[in-house]
DRENGU-226716 format. One record per residue (C-alpha): chain; residue in one letter; residue number from 1; x, y, z. Coordinates in Angstrom, 3 decimals, padded with zeros to 6 digits. Layout:
<pts>
<ch A, aa A, i NUM, east X, north Y, up Z>
...
</pts>
This chain:
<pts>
<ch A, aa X, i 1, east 127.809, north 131.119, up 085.470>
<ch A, aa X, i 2, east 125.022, north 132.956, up 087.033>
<ch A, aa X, i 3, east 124.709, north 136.650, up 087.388>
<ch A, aa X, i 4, east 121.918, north 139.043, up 089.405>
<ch A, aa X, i 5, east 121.870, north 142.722, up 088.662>
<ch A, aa X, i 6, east 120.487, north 144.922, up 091.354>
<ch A, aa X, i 7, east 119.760, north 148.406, up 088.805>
<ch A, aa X, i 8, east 119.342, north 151.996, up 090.608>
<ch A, aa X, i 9, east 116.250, north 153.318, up 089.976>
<ch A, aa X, i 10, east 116.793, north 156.342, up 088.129>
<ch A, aa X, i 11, east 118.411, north 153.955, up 085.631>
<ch A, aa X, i 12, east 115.221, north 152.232, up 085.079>
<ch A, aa X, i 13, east 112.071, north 152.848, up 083.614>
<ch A, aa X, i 14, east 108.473, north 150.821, up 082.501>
<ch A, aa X, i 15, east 106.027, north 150.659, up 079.338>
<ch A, aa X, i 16, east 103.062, north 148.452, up 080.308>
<ch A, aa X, i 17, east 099.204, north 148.446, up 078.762>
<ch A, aa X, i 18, east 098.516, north 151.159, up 076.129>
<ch A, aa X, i 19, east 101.870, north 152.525, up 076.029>
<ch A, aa X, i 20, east 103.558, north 149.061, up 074.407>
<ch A, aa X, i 21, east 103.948, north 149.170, up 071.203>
<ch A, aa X, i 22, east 101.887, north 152.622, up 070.644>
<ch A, aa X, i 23, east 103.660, north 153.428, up 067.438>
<ch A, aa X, i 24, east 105.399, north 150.851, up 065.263>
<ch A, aa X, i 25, east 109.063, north 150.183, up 066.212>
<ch A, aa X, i 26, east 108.133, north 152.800, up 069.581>
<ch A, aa X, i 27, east 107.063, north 152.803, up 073.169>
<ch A, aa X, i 28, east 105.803, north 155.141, up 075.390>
<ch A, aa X, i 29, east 107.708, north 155.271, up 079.154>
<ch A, aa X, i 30, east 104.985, north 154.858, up 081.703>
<ch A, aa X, i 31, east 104.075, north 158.211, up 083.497>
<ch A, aa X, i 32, east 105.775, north 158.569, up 085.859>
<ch A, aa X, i 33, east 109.175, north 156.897, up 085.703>
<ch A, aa X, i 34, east 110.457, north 156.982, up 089.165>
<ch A, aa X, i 35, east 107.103, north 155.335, up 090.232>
<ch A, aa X, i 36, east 108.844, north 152.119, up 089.274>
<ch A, aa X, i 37, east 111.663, north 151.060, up 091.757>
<ch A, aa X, i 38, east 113.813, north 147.771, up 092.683>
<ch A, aa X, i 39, east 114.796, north 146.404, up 089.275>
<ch A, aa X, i 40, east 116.424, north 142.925, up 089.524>
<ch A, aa X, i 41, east 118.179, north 141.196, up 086.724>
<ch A, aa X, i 42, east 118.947, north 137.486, up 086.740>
<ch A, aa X, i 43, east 120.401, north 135.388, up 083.991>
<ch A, aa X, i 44, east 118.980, north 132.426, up 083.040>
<ch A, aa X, i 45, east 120.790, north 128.621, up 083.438>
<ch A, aa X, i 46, east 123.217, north 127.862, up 080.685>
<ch A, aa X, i 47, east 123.695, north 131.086, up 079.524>
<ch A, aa X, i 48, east 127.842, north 131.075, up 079.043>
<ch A, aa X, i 49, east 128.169, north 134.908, up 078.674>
<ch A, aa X, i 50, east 125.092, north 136.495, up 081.072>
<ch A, aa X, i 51, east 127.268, north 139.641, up 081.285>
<ch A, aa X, i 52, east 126.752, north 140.465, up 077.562>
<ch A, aa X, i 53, east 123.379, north 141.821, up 076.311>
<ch A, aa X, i 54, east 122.701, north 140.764, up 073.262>
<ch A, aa X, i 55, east 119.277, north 141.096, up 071.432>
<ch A, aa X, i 56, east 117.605, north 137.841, up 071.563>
<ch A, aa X, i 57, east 119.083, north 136.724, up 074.782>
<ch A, aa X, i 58, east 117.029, north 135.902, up 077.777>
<ch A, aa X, i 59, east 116.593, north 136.784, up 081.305>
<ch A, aa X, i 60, east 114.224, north 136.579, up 084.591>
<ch A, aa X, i 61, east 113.406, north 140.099, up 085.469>
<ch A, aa X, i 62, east 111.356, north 141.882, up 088.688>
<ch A, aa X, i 63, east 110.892, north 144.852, up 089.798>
<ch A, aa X, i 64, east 108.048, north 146.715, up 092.496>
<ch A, aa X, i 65, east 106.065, north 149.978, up 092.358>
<ch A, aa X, i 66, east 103.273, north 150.939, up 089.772>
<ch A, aa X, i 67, east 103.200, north 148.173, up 087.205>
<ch A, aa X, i 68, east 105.749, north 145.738, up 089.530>
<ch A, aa X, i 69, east 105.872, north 142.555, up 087.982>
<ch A, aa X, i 70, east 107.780, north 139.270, up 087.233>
<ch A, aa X, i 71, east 108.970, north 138.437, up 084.178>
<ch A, aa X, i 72, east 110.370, north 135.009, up 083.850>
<ch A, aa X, i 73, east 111.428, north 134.753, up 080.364>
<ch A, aa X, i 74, east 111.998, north 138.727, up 079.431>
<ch A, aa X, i 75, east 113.875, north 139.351, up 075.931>
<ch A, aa X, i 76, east 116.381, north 142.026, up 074.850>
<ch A, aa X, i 77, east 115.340, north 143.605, up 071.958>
<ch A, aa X, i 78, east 117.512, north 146.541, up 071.957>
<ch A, aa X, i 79, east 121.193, north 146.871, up 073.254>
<ch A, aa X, i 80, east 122.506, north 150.737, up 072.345>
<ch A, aa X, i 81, east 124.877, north 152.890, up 073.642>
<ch A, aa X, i 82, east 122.973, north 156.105, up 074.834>
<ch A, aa X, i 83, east 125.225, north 159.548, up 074.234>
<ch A, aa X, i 84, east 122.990, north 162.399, up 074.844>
<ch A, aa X, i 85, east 124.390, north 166.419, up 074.852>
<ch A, aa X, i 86, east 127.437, north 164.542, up 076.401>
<ch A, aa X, i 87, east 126.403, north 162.292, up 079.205>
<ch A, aa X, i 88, east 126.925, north 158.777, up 077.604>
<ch A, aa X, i 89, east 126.056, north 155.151, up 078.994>
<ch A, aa X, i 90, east 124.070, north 152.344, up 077.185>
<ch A, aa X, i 91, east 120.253, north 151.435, up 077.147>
<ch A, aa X, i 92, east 119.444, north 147.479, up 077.149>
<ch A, aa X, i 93, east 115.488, north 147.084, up 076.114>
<ch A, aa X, i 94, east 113.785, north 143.641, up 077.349>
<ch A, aa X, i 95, east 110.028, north 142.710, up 076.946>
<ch A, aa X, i 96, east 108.375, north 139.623, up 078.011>
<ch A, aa X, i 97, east 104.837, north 138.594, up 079.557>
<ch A, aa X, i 98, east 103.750, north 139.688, up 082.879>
<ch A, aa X, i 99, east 102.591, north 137.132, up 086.030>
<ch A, aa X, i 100, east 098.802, north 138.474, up 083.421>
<ch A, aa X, i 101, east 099.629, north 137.143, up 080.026>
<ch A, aa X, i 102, east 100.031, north 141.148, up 079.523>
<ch A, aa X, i 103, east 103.310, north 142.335, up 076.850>
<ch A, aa X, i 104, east 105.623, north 144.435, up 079.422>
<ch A, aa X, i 105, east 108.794, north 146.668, up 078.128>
<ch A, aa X, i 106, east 111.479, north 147.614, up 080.739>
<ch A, aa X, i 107, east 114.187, north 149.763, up 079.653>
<ch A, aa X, i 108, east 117.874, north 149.495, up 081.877>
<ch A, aa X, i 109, east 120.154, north 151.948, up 081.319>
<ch A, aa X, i 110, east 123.079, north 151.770, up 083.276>
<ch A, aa X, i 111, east 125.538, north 154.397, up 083.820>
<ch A, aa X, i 112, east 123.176, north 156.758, up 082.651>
<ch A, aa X, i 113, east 120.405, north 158.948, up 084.606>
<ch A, aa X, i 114, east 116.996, north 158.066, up 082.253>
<ch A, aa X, i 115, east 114.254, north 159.892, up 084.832>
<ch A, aa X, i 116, east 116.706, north 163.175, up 084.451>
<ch A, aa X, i 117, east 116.567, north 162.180, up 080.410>
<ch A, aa X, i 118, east 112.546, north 161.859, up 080.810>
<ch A, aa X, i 119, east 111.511, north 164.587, up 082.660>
<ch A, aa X, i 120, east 114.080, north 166.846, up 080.644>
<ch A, aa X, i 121, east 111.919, north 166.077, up 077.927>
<ch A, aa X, i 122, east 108.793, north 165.869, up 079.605>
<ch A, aa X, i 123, east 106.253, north 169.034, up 078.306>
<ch A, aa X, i 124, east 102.530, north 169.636, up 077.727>
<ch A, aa X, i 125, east 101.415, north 166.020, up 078.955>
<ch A, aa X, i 126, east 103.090, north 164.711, up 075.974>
<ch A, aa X, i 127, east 105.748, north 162.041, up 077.634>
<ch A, aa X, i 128, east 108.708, north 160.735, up 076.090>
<ch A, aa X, i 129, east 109.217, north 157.360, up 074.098>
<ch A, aa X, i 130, east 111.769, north 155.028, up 073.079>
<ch A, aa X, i 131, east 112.766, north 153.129, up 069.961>
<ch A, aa X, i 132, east 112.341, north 148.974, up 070.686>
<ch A, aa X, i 133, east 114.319, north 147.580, up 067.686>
<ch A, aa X, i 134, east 118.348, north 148.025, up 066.978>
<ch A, aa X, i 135, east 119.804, north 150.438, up 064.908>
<ch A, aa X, i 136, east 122.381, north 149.141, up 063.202>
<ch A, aa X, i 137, east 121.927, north 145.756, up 061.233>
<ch A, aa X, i 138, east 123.532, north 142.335, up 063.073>
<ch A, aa X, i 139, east 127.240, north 141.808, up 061.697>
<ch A, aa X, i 140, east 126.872, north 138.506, up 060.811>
<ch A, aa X, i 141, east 123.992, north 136.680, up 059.551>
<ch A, aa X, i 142, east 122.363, north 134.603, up 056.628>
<ch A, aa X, i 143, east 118.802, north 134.554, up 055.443>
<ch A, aa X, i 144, east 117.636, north 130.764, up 056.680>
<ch A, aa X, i 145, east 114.234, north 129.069, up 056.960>
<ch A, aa X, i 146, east 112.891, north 126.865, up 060.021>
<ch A, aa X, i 147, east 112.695, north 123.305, up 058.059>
<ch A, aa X, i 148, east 109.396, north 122.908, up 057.715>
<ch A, aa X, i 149, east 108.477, north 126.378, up 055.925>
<ch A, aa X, i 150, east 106.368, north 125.424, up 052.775>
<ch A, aa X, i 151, east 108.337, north 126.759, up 049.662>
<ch A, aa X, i 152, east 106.259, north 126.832, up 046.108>
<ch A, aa X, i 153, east 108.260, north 124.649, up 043.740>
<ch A, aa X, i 154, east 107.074, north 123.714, up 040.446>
<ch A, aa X, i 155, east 105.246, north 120.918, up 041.953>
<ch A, aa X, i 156, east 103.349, north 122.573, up 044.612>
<ch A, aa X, i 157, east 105.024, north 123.722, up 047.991>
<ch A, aa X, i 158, east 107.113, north 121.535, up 049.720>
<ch A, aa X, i 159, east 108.863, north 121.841, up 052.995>
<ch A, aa X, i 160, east 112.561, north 123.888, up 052.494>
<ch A, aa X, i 161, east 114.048, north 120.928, up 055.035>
<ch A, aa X, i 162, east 112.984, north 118.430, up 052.005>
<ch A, aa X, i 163, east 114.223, north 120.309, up 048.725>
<ch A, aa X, i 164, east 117.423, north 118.437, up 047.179>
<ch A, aa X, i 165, east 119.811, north 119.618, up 045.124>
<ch A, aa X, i 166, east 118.111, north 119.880, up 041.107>
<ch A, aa X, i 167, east 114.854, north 120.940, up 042.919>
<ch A, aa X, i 168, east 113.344, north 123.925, up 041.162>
<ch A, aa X, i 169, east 111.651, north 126.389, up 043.285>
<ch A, aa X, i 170, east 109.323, north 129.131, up 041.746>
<ch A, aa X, i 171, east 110.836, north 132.354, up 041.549>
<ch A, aa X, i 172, east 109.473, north 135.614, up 040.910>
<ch A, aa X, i 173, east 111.477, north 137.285, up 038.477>
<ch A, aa X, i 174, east 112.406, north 134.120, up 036.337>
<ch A, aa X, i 175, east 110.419, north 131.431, up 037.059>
<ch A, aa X, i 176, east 111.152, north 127.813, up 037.686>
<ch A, aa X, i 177, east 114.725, north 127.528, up 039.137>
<ch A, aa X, i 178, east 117.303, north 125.004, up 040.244>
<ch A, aa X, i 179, east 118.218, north 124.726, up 043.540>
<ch A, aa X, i 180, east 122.343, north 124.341, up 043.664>
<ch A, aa X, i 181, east 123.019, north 123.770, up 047.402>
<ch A, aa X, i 182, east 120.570, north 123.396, up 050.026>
<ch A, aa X, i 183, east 122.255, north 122.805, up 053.979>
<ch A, aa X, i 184, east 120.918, north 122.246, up 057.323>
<ch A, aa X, i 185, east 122.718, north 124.217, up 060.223>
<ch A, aa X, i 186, east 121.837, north 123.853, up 064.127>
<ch A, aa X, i 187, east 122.529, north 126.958, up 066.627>
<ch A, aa X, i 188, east 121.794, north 128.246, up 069.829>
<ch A, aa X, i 189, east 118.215, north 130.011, up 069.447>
<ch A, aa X, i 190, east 119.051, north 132.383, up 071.359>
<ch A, aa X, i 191, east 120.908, north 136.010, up 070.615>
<ch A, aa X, i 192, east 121.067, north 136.462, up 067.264>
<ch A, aa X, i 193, east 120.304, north 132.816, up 066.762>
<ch A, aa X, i 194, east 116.443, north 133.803, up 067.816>
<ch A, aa X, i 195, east 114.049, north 132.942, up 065.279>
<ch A, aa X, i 196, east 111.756, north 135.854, up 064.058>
<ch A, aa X, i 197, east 107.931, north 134.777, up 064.475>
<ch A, aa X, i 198, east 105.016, north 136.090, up 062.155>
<ch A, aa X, i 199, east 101.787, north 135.519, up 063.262>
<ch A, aa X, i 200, east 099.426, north 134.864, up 060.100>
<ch A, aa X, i 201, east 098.274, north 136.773, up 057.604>
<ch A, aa X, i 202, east 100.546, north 139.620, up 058.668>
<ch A, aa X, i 203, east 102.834, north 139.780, up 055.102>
<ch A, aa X, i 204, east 101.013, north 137.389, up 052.960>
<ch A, aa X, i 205, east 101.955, north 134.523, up 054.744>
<ch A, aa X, i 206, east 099.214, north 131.863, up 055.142>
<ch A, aa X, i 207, east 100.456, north 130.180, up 058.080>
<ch A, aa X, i 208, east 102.135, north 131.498, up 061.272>
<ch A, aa X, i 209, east 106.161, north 131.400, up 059.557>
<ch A, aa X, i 210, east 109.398, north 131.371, up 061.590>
<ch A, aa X, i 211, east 112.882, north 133.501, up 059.653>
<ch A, aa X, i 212, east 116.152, north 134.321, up 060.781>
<ch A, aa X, i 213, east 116.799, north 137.518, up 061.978>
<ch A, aa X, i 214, east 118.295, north 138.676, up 059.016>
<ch A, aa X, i 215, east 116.075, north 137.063, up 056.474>
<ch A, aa X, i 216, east 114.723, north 139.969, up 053.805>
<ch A, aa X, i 217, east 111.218, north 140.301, up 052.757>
<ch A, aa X, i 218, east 109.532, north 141.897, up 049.692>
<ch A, aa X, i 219, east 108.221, north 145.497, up 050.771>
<ch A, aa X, i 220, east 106.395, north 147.208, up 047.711>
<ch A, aa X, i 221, east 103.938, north 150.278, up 047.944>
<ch A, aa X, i 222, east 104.413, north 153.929, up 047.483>
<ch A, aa X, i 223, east 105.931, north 154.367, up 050.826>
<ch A, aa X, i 224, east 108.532, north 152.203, up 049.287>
<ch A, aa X, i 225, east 109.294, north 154.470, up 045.934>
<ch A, aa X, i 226, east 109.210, north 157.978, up 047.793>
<ch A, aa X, i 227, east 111.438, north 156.763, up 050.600>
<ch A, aa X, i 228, east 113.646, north 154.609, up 048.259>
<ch A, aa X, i 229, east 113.229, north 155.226, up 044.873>
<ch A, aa X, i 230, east 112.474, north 151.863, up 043.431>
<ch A, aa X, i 231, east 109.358, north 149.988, up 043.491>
<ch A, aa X, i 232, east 110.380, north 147.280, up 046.000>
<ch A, aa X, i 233, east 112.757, north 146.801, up 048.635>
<ch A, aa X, i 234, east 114.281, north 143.525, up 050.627>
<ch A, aa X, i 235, east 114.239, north 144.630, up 054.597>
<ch A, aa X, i 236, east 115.162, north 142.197, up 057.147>
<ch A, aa X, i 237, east 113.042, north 140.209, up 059.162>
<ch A, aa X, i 238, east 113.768, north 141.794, up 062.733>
<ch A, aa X, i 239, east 113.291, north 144.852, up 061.308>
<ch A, aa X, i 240, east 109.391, north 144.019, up 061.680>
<ch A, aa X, i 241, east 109.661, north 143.281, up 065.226>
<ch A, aa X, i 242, east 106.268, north 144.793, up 067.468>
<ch A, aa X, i 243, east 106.412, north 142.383, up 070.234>
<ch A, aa X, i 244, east 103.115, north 141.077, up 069.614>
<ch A, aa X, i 245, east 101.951, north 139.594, up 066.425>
<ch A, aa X, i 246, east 105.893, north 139.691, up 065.055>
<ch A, aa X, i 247, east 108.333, north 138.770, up 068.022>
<ch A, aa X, i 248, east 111.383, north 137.335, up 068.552>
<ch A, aa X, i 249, east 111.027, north 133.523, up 069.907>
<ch A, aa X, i 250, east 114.037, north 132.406, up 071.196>
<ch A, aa X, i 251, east 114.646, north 128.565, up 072.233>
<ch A, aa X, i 252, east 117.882, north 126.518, up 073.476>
<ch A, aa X, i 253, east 118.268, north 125.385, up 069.718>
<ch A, aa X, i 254, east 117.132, north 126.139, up 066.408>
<ch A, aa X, i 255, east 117.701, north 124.498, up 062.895>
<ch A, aa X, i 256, east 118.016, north 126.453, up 059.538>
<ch A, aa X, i 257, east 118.076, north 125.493, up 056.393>
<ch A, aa X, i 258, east 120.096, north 127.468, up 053.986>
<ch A, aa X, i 259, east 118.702, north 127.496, up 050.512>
<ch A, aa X, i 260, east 121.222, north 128.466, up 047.740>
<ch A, aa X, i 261, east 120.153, north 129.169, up 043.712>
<ch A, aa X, i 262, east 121.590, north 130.731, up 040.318>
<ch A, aa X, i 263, east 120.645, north 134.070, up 041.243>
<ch A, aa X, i 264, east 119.309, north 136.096, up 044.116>
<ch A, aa X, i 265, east 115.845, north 135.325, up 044.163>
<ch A, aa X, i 266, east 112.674, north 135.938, up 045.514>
<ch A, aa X, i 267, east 110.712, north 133.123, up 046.811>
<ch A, aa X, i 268, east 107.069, north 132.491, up 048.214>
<ch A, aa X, i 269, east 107.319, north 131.373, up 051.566>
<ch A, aa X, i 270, east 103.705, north 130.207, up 052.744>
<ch A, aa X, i 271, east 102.634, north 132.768, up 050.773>
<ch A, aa X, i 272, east 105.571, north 135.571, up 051.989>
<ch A, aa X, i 273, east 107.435, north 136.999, up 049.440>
<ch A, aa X, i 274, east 110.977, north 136.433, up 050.536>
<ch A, aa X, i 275, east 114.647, north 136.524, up 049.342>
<ch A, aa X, i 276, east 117.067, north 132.838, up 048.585>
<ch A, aa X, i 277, east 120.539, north 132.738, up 049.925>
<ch A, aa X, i 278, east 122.603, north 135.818, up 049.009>
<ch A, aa X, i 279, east 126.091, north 134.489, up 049.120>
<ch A, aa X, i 280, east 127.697, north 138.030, up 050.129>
<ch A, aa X, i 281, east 130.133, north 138.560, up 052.460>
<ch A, aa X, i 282, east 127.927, north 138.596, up 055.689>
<ch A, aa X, i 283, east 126.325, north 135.070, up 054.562>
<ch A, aa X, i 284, east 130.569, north 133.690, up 053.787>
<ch A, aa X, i 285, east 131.268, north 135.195, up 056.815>
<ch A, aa X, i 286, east 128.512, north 133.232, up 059.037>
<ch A, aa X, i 287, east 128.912, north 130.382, up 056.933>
<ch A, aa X, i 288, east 132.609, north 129.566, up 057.766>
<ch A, aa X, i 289, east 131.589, north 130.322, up 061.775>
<ch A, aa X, i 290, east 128.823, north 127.729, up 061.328>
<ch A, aa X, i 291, east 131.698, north 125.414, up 059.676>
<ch A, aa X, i 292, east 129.061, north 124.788, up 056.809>
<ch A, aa X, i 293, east 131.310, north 123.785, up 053.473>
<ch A, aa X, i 294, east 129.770, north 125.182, up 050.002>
<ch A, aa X, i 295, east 131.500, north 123.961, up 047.193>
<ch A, aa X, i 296, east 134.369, north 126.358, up 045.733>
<ch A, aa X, i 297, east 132.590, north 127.424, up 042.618>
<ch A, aa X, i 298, east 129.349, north 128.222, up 044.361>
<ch A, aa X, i 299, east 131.731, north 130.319, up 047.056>
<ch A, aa X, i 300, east 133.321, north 132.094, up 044.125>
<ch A, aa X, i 301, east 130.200, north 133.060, up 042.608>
<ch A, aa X, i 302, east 129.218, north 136.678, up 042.193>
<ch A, aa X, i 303, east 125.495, north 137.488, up 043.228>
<ch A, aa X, i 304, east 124.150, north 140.461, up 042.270>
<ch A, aa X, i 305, east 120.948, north 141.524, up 044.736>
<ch A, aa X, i 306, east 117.080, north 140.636, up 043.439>
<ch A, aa X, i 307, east 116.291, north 143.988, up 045.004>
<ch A, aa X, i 308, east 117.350, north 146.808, up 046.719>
<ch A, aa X, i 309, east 118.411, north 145.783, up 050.585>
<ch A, aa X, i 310, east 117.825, north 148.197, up 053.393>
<ch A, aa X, i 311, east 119.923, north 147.626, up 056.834>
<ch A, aa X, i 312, east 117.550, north 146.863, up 060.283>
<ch A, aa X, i 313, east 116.491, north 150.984, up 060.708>
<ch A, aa X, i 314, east 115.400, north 151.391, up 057.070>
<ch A, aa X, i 315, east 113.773, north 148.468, up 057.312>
<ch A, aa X, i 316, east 111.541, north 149.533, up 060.430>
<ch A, aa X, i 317, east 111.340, north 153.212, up 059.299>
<ch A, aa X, i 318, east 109.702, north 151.487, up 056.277>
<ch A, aa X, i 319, east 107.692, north 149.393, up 057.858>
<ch A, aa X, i 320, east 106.596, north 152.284, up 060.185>
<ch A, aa X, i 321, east 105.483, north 154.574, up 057.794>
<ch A, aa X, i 322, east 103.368, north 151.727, up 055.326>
<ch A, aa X, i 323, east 101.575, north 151.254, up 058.736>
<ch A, aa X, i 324, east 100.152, north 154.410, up 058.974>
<ch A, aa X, i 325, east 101.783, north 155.617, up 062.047>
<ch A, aa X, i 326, east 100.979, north 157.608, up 064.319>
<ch A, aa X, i 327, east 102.872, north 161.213, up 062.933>
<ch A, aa X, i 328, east 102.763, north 162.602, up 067.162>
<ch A, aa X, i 329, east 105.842, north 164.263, up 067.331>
<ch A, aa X, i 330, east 107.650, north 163.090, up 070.542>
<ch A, aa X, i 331, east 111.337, north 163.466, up 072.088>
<ch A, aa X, i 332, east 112.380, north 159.627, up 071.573>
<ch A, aa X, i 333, east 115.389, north 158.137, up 073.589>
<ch A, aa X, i 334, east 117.875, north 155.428, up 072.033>
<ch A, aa X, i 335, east 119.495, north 157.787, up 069.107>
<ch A, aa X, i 336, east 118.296, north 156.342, up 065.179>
<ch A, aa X, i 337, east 121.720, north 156.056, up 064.592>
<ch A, aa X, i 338, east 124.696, north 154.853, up 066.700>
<ch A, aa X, i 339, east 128.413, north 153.956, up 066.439>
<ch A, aa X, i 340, east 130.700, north 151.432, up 067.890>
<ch A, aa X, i 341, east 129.775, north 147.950, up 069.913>
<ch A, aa X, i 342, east 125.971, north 146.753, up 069.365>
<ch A, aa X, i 343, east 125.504, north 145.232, up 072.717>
<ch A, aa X, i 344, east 126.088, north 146.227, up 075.985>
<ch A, aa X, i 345, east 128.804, north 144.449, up 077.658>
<ch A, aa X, i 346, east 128.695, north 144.476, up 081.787>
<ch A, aa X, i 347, east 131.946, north 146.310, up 082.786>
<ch A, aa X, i 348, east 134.304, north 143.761, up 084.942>
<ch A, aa X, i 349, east 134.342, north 146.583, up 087.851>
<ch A, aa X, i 350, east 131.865, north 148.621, up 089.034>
<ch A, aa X, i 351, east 132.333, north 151.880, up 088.541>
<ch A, aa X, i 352, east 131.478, north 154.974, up 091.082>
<ch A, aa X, i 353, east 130.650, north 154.685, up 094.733>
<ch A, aa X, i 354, east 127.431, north 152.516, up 094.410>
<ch A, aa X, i 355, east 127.698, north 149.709, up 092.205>
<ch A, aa X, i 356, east 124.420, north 148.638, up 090.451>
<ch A, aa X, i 357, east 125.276, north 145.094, up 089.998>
<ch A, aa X, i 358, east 126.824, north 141.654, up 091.083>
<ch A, aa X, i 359, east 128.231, north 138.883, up 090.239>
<ch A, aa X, i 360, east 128.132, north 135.881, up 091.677>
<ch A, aa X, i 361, east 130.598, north 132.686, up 090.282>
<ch A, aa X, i 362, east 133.850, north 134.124, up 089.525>
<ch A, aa X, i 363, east 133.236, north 137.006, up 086.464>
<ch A, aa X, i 364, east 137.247, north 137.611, up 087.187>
<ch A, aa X, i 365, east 137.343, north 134.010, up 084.890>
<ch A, aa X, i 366, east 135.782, north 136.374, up 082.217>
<ch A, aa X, i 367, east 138.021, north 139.704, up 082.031>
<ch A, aa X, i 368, east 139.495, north 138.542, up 078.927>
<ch A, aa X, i 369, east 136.220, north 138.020, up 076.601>
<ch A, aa X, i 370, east 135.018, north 141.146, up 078.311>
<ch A, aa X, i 371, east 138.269, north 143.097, up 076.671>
<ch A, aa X, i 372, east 137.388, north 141.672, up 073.450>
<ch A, aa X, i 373, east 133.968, north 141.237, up 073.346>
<ch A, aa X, i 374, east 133.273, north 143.578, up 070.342>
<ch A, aa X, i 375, east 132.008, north 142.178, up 067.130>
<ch A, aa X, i 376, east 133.832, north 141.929, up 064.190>
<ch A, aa X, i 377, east 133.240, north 144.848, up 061.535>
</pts>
């Protein structure tokens, strides 16, 4: 199925050059908003569900006017609802390369007016920004490596795609340990199947290192203890995201490896301090979607955490504030805290007198995932 979206232009708006990325987990809206015009969004071949945003999904994207550009490969990296002294309507956040090589944000929010939002909040030549990473943690995930990550064992490191069961991997609170279960699992890398990249040298890590989304890594510090009270943390992986030297890298597959021990552990990773499988309800959850089978005892094991875990916004509120960022007070759209769906879902009828889409191969043949399209709790 194929879909082209055709986006009003006060529902659109640009961060290009110096005003990517100018704060960690922010971006700046170029100045002025409505010097941007003609957004078009077109999904990508063999995409099943174009209609639904979903972060780590791809799409071609143009549009004309002061930074007007092609993207051909733009990612969503944010897909919030947008409910703002009452007017409501969701915010989908893509970046991508320009026609340059140059990082590019666009920011669609449909059924919602963002140049009245930005120059509302437009004062003293201070202009507004957005937030570029979710809220809310995915609802399903499971911390997995890309196969040929370099674990430490006890006899040096050794790809995670090679371990066997009786393996014993170093740990860092208890040493030597045996692995019980490791498993292999192939996905779509795309969505929430995206692979996190880290460039090196960015955590540790001596070699550029691939995670799953939700994958947790060690934070420790004092930003850590006066924001949370304990000397290290476990935040996941997109929770890092800048767009640059961390980014989502999404491909038409992507194998995991699942790597399961006595305890919750944490691990070095090319050098990355990073958590084992925590066999919790999220990980069970993707587990039996995945079809993977874990033995019975293993499944009825209780695992108590290695650390304390904070969700995606902790995580990049964290992450934010050990990077020294920049403490500019700014009005900020896409709320730090949001309830209901995580993505944005196209509606199956356009609604008002001038629709901002359309479809194009039948999206009738869709109505019914479109009614149910909401993740599980």
């Amino acid at each position: 199925m194929s879909l082209t979206i055709y986006a009003l232009d006060n529902q659109f708006a640009a961060a290009t050059g110096s005003n990517v990325n100018n704060g960690p987990g922010t971006s700046t809206f170029d100045y002025p908003p409505n010097s941007t015009k003609d957004l078009v969004i077109s999904s990508q071949p063999g995409d099943e569900t174009p209609f639904i945003f979903s972060p780590g999904d791809t799409y071609t994207l143009s549009f004309g006017g002061n930074g007007g550009t092609t993207i051909q490969d733009a990612v969503v990296i944010r897909s919030d609802p947008v409910d703002i002294g009452g007017d409501q309507g969701w915010a989908v956040v893509f970046e991508g390369l320009d026609q340059n090589g140059d990082l590019v944000q666009v920011v669609w929010s449909p059924e919602f007016d963002l140049e009245k939002w930005y120059w509302d909040h437009y004062s003293g030549g201070n202009p507004p920004g957005f937030y570029t990473t979710d809220a809310a943690p995915a609802t399903y995930a499971a911390p997995c490596f890309a196969p040929d990550t370099l674990i430490e064992t006890a006899s040096g490191p050794r790809p995670v795609g090679r371990l066997a069961l009786g393996d014993r991997v170093l740990t860092r609170d208890h040493g030597p340990q045996p692995v019980l279960w490791v498993a292999r699992a192939e996905v779509p890398g795309q969505g929430r199947g995206a692979p996190v990249w880290f460039e090196r040298d960015i955590l540790g890590n001596t070699a550029p290192l691939e995670l799953s989304q939700q994958h947790r890594i060690l934070l420790s510090g004092p930003e850590v203890a006066a924001r949370h009270g304990a000397p290290e943390v476990l935040a996941p992986a997109i929770s890092f995201v800048n767009g640059a030297t961390i980014r989502l890298a999404p491909r038409p597959r992507m194998a995991y490896v699942h790597l399961l021990l006595p305890r919750h552990e944490v691990l070095s990773a090319q050098g990355m301090a990073v958590e084992s499988l925590l066999m919790g309800r999220q990980a069970k959850f993707m587990m039996a979607r995945l079809q993977t089978r874990l033995p019975e005892p293993l499944m009825l094991r209780n695992y108590t955490p290695a650390r304390p875990l904070l969700t995606r916004r902790q995580g990049a509120d964290l992450w934010a504030a050990i990077t020294q960022a920049n403490g500019q007070k700014r009005a900020m759209f896409l709320a730090s805290k949001k309830p209901g769906r995580s993505v944005y879902v196209l509606p199956a009828r356009p609604s008002g007198n001038l629709p901002t889409w359309q479809a194009i191969d039948g999206l009738e043949a869709y109505a019914h995932l479109l009614r149910g399209a909401d993740p599980a709790p």
